[in-house]
N, CA, C and O atoms as a MOPAC input file, in Angstrom:
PM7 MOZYME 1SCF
protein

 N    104.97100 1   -54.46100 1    -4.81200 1
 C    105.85500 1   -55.57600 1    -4.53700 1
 C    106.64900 1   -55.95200 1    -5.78800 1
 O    107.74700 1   -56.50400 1    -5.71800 1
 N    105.86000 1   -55.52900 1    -7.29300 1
 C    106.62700 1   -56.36400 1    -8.44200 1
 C    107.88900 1   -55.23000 1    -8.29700 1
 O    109.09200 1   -55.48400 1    -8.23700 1
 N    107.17800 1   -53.79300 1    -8.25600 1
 C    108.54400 1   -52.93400 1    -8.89400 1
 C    109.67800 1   -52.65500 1    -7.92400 1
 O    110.72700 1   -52.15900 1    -8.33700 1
 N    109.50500 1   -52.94400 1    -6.70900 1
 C    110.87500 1   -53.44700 1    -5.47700 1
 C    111.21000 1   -54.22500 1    -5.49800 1
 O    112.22300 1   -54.30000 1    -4.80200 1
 N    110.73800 1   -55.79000 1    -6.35500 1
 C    111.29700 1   -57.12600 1    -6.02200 1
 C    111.43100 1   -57.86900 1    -4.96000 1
 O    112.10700 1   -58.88500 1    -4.80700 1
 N    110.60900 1   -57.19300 1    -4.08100 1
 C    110.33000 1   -57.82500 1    -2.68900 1
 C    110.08000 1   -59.32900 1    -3.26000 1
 O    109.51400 1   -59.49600 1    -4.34100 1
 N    110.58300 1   -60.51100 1    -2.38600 1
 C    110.76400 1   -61.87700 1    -2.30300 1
 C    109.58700 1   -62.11300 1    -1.53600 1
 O    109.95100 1   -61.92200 1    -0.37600 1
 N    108.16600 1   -62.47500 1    -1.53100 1
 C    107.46000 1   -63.19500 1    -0.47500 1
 C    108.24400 1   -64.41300 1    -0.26900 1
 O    108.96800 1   -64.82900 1    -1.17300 1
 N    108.14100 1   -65.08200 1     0.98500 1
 C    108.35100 1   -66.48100 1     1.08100 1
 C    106.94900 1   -67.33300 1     1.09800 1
 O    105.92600 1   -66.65000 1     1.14900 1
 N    106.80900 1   -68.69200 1     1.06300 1
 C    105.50900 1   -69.06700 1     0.68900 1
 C    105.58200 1   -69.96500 1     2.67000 1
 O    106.55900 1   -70.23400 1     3.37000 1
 N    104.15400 1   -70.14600 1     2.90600 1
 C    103.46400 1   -70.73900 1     4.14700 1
 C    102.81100 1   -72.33100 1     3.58300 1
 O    101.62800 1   -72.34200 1     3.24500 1
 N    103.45000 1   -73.36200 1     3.51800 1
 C    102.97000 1   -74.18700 1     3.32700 1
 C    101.62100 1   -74.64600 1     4.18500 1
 O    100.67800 1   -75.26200 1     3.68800 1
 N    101.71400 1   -74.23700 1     5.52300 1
 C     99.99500 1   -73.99000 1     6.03700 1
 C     99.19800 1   -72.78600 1     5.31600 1
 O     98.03600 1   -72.66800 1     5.70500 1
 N     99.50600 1   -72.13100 1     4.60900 1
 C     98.50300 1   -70.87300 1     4.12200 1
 C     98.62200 1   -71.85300 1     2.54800 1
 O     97.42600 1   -72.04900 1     2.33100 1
 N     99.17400 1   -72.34900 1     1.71200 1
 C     98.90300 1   -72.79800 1     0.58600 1
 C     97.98500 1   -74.05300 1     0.99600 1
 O     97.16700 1   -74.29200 1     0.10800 1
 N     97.89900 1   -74.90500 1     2.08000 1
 C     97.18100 1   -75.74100 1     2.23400 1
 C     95.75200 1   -75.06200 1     2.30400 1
 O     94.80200 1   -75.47100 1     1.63700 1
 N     95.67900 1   -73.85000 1     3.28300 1
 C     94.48100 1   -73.43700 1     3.85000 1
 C     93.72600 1   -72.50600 1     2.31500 1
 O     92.55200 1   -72.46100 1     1.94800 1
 N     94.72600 1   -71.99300 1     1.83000 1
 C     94.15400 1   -71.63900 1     0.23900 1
 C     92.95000 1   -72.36900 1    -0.33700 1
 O     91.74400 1   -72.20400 1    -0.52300 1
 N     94.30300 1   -73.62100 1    -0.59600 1
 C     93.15000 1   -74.66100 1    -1.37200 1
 C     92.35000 1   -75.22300 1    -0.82200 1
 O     91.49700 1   -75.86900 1    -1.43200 1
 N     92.38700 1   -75.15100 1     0.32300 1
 C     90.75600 1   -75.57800 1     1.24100 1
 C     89.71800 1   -74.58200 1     0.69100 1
 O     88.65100 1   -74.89000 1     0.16100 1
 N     90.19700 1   -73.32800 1     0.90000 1
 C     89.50600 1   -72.39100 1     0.85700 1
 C     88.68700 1   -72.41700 1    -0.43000 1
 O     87.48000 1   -72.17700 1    -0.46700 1
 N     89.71500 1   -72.84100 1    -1.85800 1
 C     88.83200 1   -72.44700 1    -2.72900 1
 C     88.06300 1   -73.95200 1    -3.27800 1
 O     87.32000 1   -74.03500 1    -4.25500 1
 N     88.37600 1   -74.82600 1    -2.57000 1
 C     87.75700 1   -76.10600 1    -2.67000 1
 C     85.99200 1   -76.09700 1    -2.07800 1
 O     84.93900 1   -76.54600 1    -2.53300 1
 N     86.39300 1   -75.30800 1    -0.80300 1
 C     84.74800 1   -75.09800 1    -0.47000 1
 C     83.92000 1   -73.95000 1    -0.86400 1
 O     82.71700 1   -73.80900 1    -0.64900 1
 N     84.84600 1   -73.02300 1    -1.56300 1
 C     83.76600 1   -72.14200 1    -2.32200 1
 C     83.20100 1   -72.79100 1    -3.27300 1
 O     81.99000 1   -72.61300 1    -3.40200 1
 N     83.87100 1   -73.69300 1    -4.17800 1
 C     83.28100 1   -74.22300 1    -5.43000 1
 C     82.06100 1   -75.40000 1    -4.50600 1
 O     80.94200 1   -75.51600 1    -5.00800 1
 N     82.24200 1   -75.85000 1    -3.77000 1
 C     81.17700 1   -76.88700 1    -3.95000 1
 C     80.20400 1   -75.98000 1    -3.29100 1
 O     79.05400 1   -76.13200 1    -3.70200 1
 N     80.43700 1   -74.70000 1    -1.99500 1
 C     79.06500 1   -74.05400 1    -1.74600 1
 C     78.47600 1   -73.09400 1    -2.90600 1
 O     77.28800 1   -72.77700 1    -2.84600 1
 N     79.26500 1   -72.64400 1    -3.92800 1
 C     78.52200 1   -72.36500 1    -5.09500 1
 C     77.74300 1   -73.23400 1    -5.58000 1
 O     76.52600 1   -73.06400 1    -5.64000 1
 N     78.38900 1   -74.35300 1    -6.01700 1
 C     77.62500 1   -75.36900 1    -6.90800 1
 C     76.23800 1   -75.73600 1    -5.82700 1
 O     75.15400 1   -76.09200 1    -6.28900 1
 N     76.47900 1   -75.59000 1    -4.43400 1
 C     75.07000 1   -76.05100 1    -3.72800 1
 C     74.21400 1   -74.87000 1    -3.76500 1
 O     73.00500 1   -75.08900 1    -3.68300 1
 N     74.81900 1   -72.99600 1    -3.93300 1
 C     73.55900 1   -72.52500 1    -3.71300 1
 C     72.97300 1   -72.14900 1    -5.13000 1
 O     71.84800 1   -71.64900 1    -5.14000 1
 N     73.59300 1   -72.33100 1    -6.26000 1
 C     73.35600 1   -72.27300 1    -7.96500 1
 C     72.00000 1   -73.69900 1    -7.50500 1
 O     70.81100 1   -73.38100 1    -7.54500 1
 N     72.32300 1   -74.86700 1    -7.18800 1
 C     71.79700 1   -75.79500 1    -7.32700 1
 C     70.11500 1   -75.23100 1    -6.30600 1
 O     68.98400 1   -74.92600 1    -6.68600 1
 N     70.41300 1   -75.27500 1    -5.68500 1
 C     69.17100 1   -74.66200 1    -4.50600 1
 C     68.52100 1   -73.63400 1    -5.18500 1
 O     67.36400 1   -73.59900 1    -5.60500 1
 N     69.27300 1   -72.92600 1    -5.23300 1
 C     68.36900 1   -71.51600 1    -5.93700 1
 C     67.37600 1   -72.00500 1    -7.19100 1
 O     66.21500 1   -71.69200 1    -7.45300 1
 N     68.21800 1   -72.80700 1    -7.78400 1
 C     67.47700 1   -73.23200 1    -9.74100 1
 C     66.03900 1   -74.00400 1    -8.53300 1
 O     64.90800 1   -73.59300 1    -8.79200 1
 N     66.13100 1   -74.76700 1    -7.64400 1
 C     65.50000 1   -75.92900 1    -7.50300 1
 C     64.22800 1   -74.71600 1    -6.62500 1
 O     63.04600 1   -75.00900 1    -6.80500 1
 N     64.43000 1   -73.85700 1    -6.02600 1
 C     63.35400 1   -72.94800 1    -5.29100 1
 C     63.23800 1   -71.63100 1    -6.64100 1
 O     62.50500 1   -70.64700 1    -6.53600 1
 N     63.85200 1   -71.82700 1    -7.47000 1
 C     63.31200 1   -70.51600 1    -7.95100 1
 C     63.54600 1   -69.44800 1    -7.56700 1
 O     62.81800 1   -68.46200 1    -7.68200 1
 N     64.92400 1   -69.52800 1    -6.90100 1
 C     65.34700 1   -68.00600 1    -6.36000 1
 C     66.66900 1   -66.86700 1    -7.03900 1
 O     67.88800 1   -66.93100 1    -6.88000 1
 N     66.14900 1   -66.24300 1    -7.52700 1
 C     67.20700 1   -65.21800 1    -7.96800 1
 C     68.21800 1   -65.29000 1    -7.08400 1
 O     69.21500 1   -66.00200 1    -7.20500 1
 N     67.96600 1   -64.54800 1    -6.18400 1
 C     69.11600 1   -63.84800 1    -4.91200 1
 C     69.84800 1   -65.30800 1    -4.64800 1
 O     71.07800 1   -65.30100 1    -4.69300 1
 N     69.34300 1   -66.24900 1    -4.44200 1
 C     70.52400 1   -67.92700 1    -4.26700 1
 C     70.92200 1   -67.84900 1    -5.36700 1
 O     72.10000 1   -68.20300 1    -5.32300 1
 N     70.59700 1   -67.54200 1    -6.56000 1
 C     71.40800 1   -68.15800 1    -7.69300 1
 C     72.79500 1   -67.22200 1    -8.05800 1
 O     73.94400 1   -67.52600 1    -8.37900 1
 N     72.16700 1   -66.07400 1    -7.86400 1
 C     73.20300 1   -64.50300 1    -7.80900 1
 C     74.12000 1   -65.46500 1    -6.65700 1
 O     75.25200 1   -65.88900 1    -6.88700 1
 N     73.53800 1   -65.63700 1    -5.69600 1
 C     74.87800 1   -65.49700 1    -4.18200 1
 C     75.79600 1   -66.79600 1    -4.91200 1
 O     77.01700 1   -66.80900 1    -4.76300 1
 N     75.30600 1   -67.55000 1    -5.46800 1
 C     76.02300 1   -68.96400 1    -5.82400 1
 C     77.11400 1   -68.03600 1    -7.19700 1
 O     78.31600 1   -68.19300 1    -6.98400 1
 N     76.85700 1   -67.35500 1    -8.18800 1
 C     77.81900 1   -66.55800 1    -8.73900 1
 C     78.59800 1   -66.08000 1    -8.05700 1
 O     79.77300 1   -66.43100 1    -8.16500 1
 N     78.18800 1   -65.05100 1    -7.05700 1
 C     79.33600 1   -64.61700 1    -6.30800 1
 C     80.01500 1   -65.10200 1    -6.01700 1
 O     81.16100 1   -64.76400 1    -6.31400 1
 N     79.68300 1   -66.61300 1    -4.96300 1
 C     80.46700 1   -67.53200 1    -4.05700 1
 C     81.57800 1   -68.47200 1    -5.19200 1
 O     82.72500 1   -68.82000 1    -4.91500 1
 N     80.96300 1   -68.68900 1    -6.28100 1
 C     81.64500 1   -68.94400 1    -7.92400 1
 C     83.10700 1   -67.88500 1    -7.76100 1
 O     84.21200 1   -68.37800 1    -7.53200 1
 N     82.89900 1   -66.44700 1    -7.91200 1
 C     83.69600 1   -66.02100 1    -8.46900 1
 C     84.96900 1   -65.73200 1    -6.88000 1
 O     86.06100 1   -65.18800 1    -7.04600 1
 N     84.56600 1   -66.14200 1    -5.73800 1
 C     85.02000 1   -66.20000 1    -5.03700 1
 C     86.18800 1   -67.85000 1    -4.87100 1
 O     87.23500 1   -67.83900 1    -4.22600 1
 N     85.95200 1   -68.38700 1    -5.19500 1
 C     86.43300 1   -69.76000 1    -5.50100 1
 C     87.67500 1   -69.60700 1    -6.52300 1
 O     88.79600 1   -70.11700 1    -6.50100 1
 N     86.99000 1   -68.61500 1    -7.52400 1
 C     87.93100 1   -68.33200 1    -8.69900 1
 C     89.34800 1   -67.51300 1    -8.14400 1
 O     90.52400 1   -67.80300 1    -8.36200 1
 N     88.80900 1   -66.45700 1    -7.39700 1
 C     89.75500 1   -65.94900 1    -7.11600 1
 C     90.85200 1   -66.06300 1    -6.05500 1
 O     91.95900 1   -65.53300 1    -5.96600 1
 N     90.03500 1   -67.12500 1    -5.10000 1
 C     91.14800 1   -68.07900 1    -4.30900 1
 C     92.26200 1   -68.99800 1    -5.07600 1
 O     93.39100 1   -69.25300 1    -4.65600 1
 N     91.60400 1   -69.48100 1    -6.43800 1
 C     92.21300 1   -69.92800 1    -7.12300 1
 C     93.51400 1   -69.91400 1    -7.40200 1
 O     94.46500 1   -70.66700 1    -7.19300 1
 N     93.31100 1   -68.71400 1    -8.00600 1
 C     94.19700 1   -67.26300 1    -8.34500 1
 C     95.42500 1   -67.48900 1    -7.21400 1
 O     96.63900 1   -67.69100 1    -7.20900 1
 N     94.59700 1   -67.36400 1    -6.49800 1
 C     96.02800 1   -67.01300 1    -5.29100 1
 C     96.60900 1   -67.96000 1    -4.75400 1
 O     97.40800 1   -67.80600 1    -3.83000 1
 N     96.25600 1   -69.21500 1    -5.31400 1
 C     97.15100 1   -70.77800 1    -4.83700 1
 C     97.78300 1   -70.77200 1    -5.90900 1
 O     98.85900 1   -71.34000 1    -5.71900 1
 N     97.63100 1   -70.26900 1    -7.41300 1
 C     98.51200 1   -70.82800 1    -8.32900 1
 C     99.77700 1   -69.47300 1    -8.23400 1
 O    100.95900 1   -69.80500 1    -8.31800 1
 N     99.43500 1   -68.07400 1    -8.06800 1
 C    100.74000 1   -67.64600 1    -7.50100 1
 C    101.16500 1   -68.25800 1    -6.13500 1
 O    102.34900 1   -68.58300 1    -6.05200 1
 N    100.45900 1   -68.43900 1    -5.17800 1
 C    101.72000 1   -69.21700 1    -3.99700 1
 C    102.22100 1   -70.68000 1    -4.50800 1
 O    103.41500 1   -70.89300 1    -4.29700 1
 N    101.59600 1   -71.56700 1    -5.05600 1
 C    101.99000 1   -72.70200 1    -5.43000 1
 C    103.32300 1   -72.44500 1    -6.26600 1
 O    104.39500 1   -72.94900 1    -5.93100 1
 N    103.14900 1   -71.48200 1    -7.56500 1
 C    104.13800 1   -70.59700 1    -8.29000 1
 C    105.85200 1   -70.15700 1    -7.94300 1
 O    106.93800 1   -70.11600 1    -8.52200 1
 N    105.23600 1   -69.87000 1    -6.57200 1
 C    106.36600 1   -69.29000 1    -5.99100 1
 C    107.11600 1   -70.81900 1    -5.02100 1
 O    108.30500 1   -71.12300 1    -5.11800 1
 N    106.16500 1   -71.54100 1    -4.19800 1
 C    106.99500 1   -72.40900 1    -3.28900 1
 C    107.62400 1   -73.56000 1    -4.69700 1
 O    108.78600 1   -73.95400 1    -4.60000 1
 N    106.96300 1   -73.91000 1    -5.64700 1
 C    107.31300 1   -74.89200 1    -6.61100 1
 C    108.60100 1   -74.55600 1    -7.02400 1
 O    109.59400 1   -75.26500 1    -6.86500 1
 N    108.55700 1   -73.21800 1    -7.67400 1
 C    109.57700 1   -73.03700 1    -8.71800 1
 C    110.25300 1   -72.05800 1    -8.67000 1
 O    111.07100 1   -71.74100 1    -9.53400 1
 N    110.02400 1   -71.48100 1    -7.72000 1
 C    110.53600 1   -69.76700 1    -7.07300 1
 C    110.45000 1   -68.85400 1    -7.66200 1
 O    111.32800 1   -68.02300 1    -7.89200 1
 N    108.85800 1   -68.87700 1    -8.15800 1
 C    108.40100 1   -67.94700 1    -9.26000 1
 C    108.05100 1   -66.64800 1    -8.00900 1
 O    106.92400 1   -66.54900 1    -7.52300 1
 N    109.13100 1   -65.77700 1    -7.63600 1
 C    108.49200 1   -64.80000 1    -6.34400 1
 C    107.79100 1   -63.85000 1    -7.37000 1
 O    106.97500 1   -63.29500 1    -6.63400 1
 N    107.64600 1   -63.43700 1    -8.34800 1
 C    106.44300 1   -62.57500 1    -8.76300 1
 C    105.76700 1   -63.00700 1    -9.07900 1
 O    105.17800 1   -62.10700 1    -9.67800 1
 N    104.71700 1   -64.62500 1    -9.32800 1
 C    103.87100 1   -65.38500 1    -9.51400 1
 C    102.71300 1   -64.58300 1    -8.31200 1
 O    101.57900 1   -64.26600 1    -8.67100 1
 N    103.19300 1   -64.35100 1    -6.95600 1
 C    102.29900 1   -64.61400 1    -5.78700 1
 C    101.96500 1   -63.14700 1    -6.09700 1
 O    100.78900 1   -62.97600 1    -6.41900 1
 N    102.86500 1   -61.87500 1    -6.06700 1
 C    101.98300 1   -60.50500 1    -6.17700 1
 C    101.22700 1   -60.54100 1    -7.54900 1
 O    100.04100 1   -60.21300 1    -7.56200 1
 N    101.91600 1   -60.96100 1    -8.81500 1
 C    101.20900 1   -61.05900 1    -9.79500 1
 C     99.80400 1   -61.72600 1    -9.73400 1
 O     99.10100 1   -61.45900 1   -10.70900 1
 N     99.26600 1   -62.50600 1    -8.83100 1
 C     97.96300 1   -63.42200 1    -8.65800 1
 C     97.14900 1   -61.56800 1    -7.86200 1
 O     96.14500 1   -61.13600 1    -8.42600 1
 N     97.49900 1   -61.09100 1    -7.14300 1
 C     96.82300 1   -59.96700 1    -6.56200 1
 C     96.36400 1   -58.81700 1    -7.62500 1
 O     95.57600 1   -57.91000 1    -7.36100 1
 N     97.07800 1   -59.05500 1    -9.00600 1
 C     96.59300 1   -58.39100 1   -10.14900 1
 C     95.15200 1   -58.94300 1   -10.61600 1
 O     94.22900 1   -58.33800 1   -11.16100 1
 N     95.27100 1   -60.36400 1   -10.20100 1
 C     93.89700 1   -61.24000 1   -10.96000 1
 C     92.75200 1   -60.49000 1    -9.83800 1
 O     91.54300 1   -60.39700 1   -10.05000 1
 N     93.20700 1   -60.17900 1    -9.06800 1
 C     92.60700 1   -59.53000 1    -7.38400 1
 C     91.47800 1   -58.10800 1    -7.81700 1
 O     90.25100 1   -58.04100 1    -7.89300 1
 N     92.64200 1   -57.03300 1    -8.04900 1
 C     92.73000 1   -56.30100 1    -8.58600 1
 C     91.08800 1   -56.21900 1   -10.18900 1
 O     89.97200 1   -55.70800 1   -10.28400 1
 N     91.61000 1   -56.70600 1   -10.68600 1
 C     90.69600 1   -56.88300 1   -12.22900 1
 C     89.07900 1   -57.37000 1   -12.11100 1
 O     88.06600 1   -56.98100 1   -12.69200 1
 N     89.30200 1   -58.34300 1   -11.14300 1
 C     87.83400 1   -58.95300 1   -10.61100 1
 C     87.07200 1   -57.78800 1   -10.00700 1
 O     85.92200 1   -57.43400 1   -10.26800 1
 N     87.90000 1   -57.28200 1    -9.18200 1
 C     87.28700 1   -56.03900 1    -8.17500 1
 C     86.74000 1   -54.92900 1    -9.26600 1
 O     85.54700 1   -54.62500 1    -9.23400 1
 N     87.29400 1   -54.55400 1    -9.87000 1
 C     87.09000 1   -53.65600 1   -10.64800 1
 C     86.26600 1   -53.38300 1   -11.87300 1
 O     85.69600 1   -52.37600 1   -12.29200 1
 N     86.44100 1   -55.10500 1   -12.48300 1
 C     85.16200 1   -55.46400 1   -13.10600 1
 C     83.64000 1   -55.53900 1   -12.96000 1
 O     82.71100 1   -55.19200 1   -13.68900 1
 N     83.74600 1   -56.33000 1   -11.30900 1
 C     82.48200 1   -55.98000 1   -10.49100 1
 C     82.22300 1   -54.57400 1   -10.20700 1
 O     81.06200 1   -54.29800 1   -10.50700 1
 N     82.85600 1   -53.61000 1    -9.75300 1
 C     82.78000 1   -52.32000 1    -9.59800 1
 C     82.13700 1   -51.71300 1   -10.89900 1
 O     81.19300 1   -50.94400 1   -10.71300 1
 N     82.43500 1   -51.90200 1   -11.87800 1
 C     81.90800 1   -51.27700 1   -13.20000 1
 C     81.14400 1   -51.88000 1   -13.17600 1
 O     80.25200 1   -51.05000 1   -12.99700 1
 N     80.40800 1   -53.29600 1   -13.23400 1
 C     79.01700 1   -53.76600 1   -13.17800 1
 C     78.18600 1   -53.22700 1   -12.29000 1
 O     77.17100 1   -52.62200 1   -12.63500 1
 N     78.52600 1   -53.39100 1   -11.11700 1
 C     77.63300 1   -51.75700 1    -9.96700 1
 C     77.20300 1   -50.94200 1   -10.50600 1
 O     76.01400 1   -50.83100 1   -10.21000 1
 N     77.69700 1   -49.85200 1   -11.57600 1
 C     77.74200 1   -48.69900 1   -11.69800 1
 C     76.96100 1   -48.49000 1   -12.94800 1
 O     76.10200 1   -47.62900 1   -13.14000 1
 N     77.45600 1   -49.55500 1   -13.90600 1
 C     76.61900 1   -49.73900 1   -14.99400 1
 C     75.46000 1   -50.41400 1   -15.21700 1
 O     74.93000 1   -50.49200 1   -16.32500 1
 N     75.08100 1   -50.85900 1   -14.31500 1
 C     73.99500 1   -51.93600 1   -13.93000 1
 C     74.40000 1   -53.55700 1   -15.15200 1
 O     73.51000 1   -54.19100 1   -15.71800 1
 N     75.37100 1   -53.76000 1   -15.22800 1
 C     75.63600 1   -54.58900 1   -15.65300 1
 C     75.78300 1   -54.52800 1   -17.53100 1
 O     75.82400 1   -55.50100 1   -18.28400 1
 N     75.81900 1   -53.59800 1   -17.76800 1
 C     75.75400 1   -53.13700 1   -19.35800 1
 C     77.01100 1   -53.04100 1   -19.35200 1
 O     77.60800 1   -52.69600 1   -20.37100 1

């Protein structure tokens, strides 16, 4: 999309539903980080990271659409799919490396 210059247009219902989106990842992280510490559970505290870095990366993708409907930043919104991109791939090498 950056190297055609394709124009997204922005969905003011999809930038709303964004930040819903990453509004309730952060607080169901913060509840299963919180649960997990309070039972002593690995696997809740891991899923509450995940659900963390899931929040993050919704993030990501409201400040390129916000980017773009604000200020008509149109490579703000594919540029946020790079932050997409890097997360994925980071986790992917943690898979593989067992986290080293």
């Amino acid at each position: 999309m950056l190297a055609a210059g394709y124009h997204p247009r922005h969905s003011p219902p999809g930038i709303a539903w964004t930040a819903l989106t990453a509004a309730v990842m952060f607080a169901l992280a913060a509840g299963k980080a919180r649960t997990g510490k309070a039972l002593e559970n690995p696997v809740l505290r891991t899923e509450g990271r995940v659900t963390m870095i899931d929040g993050t990366l919704a993030t990501a993708v409201l400040l390129g659409l916000g980017l773009n409907a604000t200020l008509g930043w149109w490579w703000a919104d594919p540029a946020a799919g790079y932050v997409l991109v890097y997360c994925a791939a980071r986790e992917v090498r943690e898979i593989f490396t067992g986290g080293h």
